[in-house]
N, C-alpha and C positions, 0 to 999 in steps of 0.2 A: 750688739754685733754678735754675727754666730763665734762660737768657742773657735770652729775653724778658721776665721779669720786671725788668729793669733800664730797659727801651726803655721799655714802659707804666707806670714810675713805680709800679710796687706797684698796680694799680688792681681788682682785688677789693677790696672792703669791706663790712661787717659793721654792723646797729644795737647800739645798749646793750641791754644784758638781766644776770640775775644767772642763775648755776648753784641749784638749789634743791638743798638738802642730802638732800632724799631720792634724786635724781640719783645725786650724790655717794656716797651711799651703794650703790646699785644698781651703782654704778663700780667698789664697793670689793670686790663678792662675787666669792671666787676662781671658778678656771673650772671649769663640769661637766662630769661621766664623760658618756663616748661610749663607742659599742660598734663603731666604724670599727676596720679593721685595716690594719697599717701594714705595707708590706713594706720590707723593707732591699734599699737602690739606690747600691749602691758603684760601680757600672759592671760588664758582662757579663763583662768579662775583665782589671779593673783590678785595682789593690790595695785591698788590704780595712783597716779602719778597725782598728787599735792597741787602740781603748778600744770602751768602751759605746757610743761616740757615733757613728755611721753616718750622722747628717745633723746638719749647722749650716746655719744660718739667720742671714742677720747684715742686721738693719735698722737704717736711717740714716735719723733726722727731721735737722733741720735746728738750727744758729747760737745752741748754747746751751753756756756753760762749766761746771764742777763747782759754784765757787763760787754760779754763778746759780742756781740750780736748787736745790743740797744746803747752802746758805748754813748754817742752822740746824739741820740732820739732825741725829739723836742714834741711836748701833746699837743695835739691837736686841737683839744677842746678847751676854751679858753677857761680858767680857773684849777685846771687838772694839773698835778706836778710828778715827776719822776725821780727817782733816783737814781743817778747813772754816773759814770764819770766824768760828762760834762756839768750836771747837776753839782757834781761835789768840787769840780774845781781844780778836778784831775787831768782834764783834756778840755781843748777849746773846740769848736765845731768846727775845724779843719784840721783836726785831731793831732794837731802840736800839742805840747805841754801846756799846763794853765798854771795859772798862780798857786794854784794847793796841788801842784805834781807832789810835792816831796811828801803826800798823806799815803804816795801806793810805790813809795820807796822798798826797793828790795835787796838784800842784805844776804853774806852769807852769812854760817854761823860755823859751832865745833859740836861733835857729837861723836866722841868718841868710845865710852865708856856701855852704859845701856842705853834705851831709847830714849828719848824724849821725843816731846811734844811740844816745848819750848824752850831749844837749844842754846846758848850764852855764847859768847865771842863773838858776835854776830860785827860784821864790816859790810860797809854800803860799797854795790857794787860798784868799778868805774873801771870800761863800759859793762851793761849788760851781756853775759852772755853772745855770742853767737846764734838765734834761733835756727839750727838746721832743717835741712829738706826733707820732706815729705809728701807720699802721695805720689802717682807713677808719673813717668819721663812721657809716655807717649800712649795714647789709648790706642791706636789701631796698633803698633806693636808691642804692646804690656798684654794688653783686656780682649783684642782681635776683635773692637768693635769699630769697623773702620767704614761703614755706613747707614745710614739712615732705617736700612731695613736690618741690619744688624742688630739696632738699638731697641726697636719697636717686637722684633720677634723672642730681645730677651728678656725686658723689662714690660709689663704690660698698668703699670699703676702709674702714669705722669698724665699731667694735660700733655697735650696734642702739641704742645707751640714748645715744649720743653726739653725732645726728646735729642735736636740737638746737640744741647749741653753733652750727652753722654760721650760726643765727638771732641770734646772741647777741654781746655783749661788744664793740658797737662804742665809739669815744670821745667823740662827742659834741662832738668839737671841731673845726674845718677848719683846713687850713694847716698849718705847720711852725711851731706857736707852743709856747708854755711849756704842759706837762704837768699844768696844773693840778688832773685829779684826783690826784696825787701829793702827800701829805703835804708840806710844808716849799715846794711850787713853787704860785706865784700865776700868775693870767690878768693881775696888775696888776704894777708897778714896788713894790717890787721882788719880780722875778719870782722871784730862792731866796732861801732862807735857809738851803738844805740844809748840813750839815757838809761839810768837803773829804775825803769819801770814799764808801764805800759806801752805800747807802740803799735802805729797804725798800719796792720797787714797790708791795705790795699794802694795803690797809687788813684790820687783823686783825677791824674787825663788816665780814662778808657784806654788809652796806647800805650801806655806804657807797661811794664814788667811784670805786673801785680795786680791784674784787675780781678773783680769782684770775681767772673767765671774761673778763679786758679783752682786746682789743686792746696790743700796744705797741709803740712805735717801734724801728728797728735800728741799732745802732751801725755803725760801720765794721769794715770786715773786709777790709782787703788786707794784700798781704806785707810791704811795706816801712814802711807804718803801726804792724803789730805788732810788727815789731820794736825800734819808736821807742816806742812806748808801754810794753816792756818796760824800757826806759830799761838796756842790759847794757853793764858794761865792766869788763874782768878787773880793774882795781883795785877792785871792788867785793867780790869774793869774799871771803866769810867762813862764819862755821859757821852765822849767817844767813840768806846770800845766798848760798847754794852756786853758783849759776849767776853770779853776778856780775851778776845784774838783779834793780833796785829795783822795776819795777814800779807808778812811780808817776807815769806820765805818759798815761795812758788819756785823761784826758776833754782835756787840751790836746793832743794829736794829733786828738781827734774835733772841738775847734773852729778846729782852725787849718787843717787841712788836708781834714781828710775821706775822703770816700770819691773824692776827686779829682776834677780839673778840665777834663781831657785837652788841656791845653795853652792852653787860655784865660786869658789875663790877672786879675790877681785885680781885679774891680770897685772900685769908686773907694768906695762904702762898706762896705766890708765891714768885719765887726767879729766878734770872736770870744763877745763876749754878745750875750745877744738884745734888740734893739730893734726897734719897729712898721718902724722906720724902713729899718734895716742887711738888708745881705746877708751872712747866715750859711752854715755848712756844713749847718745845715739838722737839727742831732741833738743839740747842745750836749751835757751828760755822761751821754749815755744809758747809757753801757758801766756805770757803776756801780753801777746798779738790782740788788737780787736778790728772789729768792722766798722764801719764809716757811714749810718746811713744817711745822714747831714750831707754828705756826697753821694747817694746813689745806691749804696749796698742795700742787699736785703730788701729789695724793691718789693714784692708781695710782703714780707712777711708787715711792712712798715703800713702797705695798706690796710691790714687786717686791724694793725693797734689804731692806728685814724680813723677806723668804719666801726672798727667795734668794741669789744674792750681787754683790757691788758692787766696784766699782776704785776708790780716790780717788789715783789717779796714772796714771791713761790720757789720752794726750793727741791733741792733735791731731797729725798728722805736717808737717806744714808751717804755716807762718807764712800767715797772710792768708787766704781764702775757699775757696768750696764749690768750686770748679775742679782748683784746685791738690791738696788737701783729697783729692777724691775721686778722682783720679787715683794718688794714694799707697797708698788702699785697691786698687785693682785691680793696679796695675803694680810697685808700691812701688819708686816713683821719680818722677822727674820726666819729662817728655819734652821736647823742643825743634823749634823752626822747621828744614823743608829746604827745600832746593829743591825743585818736585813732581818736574823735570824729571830730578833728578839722584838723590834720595836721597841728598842731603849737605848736611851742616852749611851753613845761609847766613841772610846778615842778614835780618831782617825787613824789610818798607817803612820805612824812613827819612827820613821828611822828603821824601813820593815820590807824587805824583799817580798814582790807582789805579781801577780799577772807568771806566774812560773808555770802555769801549762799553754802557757806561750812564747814559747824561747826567745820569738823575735821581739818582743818588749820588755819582758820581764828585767826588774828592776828594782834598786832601793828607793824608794821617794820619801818623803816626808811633808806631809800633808797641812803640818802644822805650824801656824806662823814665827817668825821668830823676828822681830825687826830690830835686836840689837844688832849693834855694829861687830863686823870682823874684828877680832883683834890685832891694833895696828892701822886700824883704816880712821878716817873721818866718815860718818854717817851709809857704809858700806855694807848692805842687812847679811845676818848669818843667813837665813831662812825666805825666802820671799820670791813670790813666783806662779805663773799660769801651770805650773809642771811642762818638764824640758822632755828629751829623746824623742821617740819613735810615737805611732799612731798614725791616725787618717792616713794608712795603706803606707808611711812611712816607716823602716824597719828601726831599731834601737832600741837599747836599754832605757829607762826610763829612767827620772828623776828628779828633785825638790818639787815644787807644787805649792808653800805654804800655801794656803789661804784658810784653813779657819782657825778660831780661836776660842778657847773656854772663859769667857771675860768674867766670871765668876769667881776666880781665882785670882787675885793679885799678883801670887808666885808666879803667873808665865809671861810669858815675852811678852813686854808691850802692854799689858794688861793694868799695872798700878797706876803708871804717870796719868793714864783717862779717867781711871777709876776716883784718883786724888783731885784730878780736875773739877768733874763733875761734882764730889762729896762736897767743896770749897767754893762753889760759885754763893755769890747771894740767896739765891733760893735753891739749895741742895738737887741734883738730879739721881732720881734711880735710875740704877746701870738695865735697867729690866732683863738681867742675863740667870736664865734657869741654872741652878746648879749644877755642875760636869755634863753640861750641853755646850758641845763644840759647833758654834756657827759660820758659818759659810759667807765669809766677808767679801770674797774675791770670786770672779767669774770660773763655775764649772759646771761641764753641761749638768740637762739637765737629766733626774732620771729614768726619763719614758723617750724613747726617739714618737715619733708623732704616728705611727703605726699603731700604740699602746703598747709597742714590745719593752722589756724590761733594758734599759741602756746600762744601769748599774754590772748586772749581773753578764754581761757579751762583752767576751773579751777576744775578738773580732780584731785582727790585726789593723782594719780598717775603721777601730773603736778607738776610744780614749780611757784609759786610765781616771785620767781627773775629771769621772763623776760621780756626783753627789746621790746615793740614793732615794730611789723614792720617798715621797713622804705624803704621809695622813691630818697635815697639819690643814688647818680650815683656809678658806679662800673667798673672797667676794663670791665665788659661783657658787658656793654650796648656798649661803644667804639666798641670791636668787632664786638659785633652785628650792630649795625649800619654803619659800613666798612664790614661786610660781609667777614672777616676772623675769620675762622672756632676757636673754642674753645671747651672743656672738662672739666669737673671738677673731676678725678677718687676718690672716696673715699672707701678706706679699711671697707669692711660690711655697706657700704650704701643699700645693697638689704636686711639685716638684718633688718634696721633701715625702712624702709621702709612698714616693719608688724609688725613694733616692735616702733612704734613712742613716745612709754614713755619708752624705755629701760627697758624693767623688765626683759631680757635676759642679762644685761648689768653683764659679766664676767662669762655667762655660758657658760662650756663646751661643744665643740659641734660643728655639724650642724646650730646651732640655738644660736654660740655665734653674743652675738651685743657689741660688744664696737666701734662703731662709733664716731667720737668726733664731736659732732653738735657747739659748737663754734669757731672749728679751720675751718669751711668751709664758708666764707663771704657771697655765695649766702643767703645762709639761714635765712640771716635776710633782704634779699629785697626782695620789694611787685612786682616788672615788671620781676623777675626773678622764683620767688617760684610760684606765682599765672598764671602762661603761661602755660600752660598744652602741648603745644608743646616742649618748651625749658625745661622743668620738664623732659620729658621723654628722650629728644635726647642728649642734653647736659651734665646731672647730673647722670652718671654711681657708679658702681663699678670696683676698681680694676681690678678684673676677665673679666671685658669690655677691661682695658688697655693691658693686656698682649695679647687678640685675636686682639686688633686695629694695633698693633705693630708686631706681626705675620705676619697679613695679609696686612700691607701696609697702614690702611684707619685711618696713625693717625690723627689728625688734627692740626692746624696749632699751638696753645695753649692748653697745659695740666697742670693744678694743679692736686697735685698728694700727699693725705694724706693715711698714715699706719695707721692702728687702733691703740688701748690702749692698745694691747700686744705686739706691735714691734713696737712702735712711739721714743721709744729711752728715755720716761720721767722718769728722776730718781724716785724710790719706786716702779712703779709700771712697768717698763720697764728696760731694760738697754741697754747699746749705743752697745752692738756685735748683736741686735736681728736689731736695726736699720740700723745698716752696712748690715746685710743681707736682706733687703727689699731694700734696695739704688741698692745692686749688682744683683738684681733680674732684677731690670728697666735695669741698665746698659749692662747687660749682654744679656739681651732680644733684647737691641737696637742694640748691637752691631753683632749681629746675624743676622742683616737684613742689607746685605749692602750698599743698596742703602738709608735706612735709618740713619743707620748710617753716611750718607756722606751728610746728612741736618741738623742735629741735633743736639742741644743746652742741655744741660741737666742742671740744678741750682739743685744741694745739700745743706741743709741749715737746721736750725730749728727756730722753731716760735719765740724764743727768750732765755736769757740769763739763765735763770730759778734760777737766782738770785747767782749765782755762781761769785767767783771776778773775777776780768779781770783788767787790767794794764792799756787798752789803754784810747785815747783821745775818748769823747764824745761830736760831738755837736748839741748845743741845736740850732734846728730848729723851733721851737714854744711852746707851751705849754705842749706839749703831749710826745717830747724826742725830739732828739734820746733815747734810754739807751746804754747799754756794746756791746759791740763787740763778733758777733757770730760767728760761721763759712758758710764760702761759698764757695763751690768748682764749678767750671764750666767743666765739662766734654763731651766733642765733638772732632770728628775728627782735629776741628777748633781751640781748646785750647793750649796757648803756652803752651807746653810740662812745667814742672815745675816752670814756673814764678807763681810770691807774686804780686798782685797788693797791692797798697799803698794810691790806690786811697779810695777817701771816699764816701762810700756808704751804705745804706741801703735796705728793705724791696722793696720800691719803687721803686728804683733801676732796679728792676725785671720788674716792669712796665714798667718804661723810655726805657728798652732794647728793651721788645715787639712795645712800640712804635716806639721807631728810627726803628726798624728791619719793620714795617709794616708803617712806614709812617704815623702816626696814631696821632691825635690829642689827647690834654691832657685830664682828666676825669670831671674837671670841675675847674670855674674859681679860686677855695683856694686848690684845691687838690696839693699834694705836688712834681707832676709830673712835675707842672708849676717851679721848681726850677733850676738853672743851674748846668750843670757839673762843679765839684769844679776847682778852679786856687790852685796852691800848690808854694810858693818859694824851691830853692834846700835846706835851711835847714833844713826845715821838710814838707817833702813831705805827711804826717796824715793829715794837719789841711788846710783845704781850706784857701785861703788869701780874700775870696769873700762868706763867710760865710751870710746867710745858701745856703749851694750849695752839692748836692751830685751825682754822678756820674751818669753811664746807662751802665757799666759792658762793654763796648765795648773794654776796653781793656786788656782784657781775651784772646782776640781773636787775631788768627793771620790770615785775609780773603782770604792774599797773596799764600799762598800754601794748606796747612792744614799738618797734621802729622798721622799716621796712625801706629799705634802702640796696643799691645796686653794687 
């Protein structure tokens, strides 16, 4: 999601409405023959593609885990098995409790003292939580999309049959109150009676309060949150708990702490249940909602895993949010704070009055994470935070911000308990953290606006404070480029963004909507990439580029491929049928060009878990994650028809594939490309025996024949 989505509170919204089944079904029709012709664009004088596959295409909606999504999926293909919470015996396919509910039991705990990562005193809840509301009261008066030509003149990346939706599925309810259309949650006292665990977002009759087309609130999603809410610590390890995380601290991390405070005091009534009264974190046990496709949800995305093939052990590559998250996919790695002046490792502002030839911001922030607790509080962070006050044309002083960290150091906040984790697993993990390089764990733009102008250095009352500056650090496109296999980057209203480089269009109706998301696009914070005024123009389109390149044949070899903030699929201010319809727009496009179609790799996926639970294994590769387990569909001529791989993979992943597929060396010597394909024993084929090892998606593919199907 763009940075500015955090400033404006999520402020698109949407009215109630229901999806009509005949919709649904016009959703469900695979995609028709085309008579377009596809050329193969490996680059004029690069290397040429290993397999069948001459183009990949890797799209990224937004902030949903495996288990939310494919909670109750059943395979399709008879001998193929899945991991999920009906698999383990956590929900039944009417997504009630099942006999092993009590294995996704949630608990509070105490953390009062410094952080942990696996907090003690821990009490099973009874009930869950309240999950509060989320996502707008009304689209024609939240978003002012209040028709058909409304929808179409702002958004231009959905199929045709989808656009709809953008009319539909608001809550009906205002505030950060209890979730009431959600089974087991009241508008009255007492507002749950949910179980302490998982629970099924939607109502299984279409009429009722909760259907699959809602609205819904978003859990938390930082770095150091998930790893608190994994609850990991090597005495936990068993044949279990391979990872050493229980996993069952999701919804007391989302009411104790949140999505963070940036350094303000905790309010004198704050309470971690909801009352008319109290000041909350504003989401109580959102994380534990899933979807019901056993009943109906997720209708496209469930056709893609039955047509074609699916991951149930791809994860997110880092802990915590879209930022970090997306920066893994392009760099695969982390990046960190310099000096601009020097190009070296240096502290962030610290506790440091900043922005002062601009009176209307200027402010103290502190940049740097802190996640112990206030003193006096239960799990209440000094430190933690998107950074608060003024920007995006809003006046204020500024202030907190944590988000990065020196993990190199044990002395700083937060830093030992992961460090001690990692050092104590069965097979030791390095931290991979460069000495007094402060990494950038949490979402801050990026630092090129899509212009190539410098965003670090514009202190533009209409600018942000909390950006990162530019950086020189290597990226999948340098690789390309210097093999000379052709790449892309489509972004949803980059031509928006492009006259609009502070967003002040950001959620207008229109010709002249921008919701661009400038941190899910990795170019944007490198200096060899933004500052080329060649590679600015040719390589970094819109959308509306992707659909005429795949028309007429001239895709290129590599496409990253983002939806904007009104079909990204992020819970509140998106939901997952508008992203199903931008995934079938690509797919259906591709599949209409048949000679392209018969080179072509497609990766469905999203930036990451959006803090939602998930059942599976996680492992720790370094400092930085893995986190939970998302989805990843591979869709090609070339995909086993309905197979689950099992293999373990991530973000990365996606890279490893372009490289085996183009022969292509790694990004650089700590990038996490350099890691092997996992070894698995037959009794659990999740957890590599050669740890940290994660795959390159090759076996997705079947190169032997291919399958051709509607």
């Amino acid at each position: 999601m763009s940075v500015k989505r955090f400033a404006s509170q999520v402020r698109q919204s949407a009215r109630v409405g229901l999806a009509s089944l005949v919709m649904f079904e016009m959703i469900l029709a695979g995609p028709m023959a085309g008579s377009a012709q596809a050329k193969e664009h490996d680059g004029e004088s690069g290397k040429q593609a290993r397999t069948p596959i001459k183009h990949v295409i890797v799209i990224v909606g937004e902030n949903r885990s495996f288990d939310h999504l494919f909670a109750t999926y059943q395979p399709a293909k008879r001998g193929e098995t899945v991991n999920n919470l009906l698999s383990e015996g956590i929900v039944n396919a009417d997504g009630k409790p099942g006999s092993n509910y009590a294995s996704a039991h949630q608990f509070s705990a105490v953390d009062s003292s410094t952080y942990e990562i696996a907090p003690t005193g821990k009490t099973l809840y009874s009930p869950l939580p309240a999950p509060l509301n989320g996502g707008p009261t009304d689209v024609c008066k939240n978003n002012g999309i209040c028709t058909l030509g409304d929808a179409t003149s702002s958004e231009q990346g959905l199929a045709e049959e989808y656009y709809a939706f953008m009319l539909t599925g608001g809550t009906g309810l205002s505030g950060k109150v209890p979730d009431s259309r959600i089974s087991g949650v009241s508008a009255t006292a007492p507002y749950s009676t949910l179980l302490p665990g998982p629970f099924q977002l939607t109502n299984a009759n279409t009429t009722d309060t909760f259907p699959y087309d809602s609205y819904a609130a978003s859990p938390v999603h930082r770095f150091y949150q998930m790893f608190q809410q994994l609850d990991c610590d090597a005495s936990y390890v068993s044949k279990k708990h391979p990872d050493g995380c229980l996993k069952d601290l999701f919804a007391w991390t989302e009411v104790t702490e949140g999505a963070g405070q940036n350094g303000q005091p905790q309010p004198s009534n704050f309470s971690t249940d909801y009352s008319p009264t109290a000041k909350t974190t504003g989401e109580g046990a959102t994380s534990m909602g899933f979807y019901n496709m056993a009943q109906g949800d997720a209708p496209y995305t469930k056709y893609l895993a039955d047509n074609y093939a699916l991951s149930d052990n791809y994860h997110q590559p880092a802990k915590g949010g879209t930022g970090l998250d997306s920066i893994m996919l392009f760099f695969g790695d982390a990046i960190w704070f310099y000096d601009p002046n020097s190009t070296t490792p240096f502290l962030p502002p610290h506790n440091e009055l900043i922005w002062t030839d601009n009176p209307a911001l200027a402010g103290t922030v502190d940049e740097v994470e802190n996640p112990n607790p206030q003193p006096g509080t239960n799990n209440y962070w000094i430190e933690d935070g998107y950074g608060g006050g003024g920007g995006f044309g809003f006046p204020g002083a500024v202030f907190g911000g944590g988000s990065y960290t020196n993990c190199s150091d044990p002395a700083q906040p937060g830093v030992r308990p992961i460090l001690n984790y990692l050092a104590s697993l069965p097979r030791p993990i390095k931290p991979n953290c460069d000495p007094g390089h402060y990494y950038l764990l949490n979402n801050y733009a990026p630092g090129y606006f899509s212009d190539g102008t410098d965003a670090y250095t514009d202190h533009s009352t209409n600018n942000t404070p909390f950006t990162i500056p530019p950086t020189t650090q290597r990226s999948i496109g340098d690789v390309l480029i210097e093999n000379h296999v052709s790449w892309k980057g489509y972004n949803d209203q980059w031509d928006a963004y492009l006259n609009d480089k502070y967003q002040l269009n950001y959620g207008v109706v229109g010709p002249n909507s921008d919701q661009y998301c400038n941190i899910c696009n990795g170019f944007n914070y490198q200096t060899q990439i933004m500052t080329n005024a060649q590679i600015l123009n040719n390589n970094l389109k819109d959308v509306t580029d992707l659909y005429a390149d795949i028309a007429s044949g001239n895709l290129p070899a590599v496409s990253f491929v983002k939806p904007s903030g009104w079909v990204d699929g992020h819970p509140a201010s998106s939901k997952w049928d508008l992203f199903e319809g931008f995934a079938k727009k690509v797919v259906d496009a591709v599949h209409s060009n048949p000679e392209l179609w018969d080179t072509t790799a497609i990766f469905i996926t999203v930036d990451e878990g959006g803090g939602y639970f998930d059942s599976g294994y996680v492992q720790s590769l370094d400092y930085f994650g893995d986190g939970t387990r998302i989805p990843l569909l591979a869709v090609s001529k070339w995909a086993k028809p309905g197979h689950i791989s099992h293999s373990y993979t991530d973000h990365v992943s996606v890279l490893k594939f372009i490289e085996r597929n183009w022969n292509l060396p790694a990004i650089s010597g700590r990038s996490r490309d350099n890691l092997p394909n996992p070894k698995a024993d037959g009794d659990n084929p999740y957890v590599p025996t050669n740890t940290p090892a994660i795959g390159d998606l090759f076996d997705l593919f079947d190169f032997g024949g291919g399958h051709d199907r509607q």
